[in-house]
C-alpha positions, 0 to 999 in steps of 0.5 A: 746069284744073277747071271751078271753078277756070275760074269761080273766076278769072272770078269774082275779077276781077269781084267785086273790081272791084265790091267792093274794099274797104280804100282802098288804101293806108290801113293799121291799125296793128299789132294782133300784140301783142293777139292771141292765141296759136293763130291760123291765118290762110290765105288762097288767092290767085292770082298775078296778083290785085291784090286778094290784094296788097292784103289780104297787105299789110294783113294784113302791115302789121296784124301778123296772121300767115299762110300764103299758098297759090297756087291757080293755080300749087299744084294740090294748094292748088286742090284744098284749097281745093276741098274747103273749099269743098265742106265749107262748103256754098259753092256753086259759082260766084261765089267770088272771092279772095282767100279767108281761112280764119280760126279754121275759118272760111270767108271767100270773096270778098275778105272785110272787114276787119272780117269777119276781125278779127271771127273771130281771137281776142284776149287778154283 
């Protein structure tokens, strides 16, 4: 296991403990019928992550599409992600997950709901 990886899984647990962001169970409703077509939508997750339940679950609920990749248990998705990371300039260290990648555009560290409706796009 890579010395970011190591400091990715550290970073994740702290992050979310001090930045859950969502109330738990409370949902939106479905937004799937105004989106519009051509959104991509991956979020990189562990296993193990409550807060990458948390946010699969509204993503879910909420009626956006998406792929999930394990970044602890898919060494070729650890290392995809890696490379995004390198690509946007993030530094290393603190990157928390889960992480969106939405429309082309990097979201580390669990990011807001609003951060990510903010990025999909919708019918006119």
């Amino acid at each position: 296991m890579g010395k970011l990886f190591k400091v990715i899984l550290f970073a994740a647990g702290i992050y979310a403990a001090l930045h859950f962001n969502g109330g738990g169970t409370a949902f939106e409703k479905d937004i799937s019928a105004t989106l519009a077509p051509g959104n991509e939508v991956v979020m990189y997750s562990l296993t193990t992550c409550p807060y990458c339940k948390e946010k699969r679950q509204w993503m879910t609920k909420a009626g956006i599409p998406f792929r999930e990749y394990f970044v602890d248990s898919d060494e070729a998705r650890r290392k995809e992600f890696e490379g995004l990371l390198e690509t946007h300039q993030v530094p290393p260290g603190g990157i928390g997950l889960p992480s969106l990648y939405v429309n082309g555009d990097l979201l580390v560290n669990n990011p807001a709901r609003e951060e990510v409706k903010r990025r999909l796009k919708f019918r006119s």
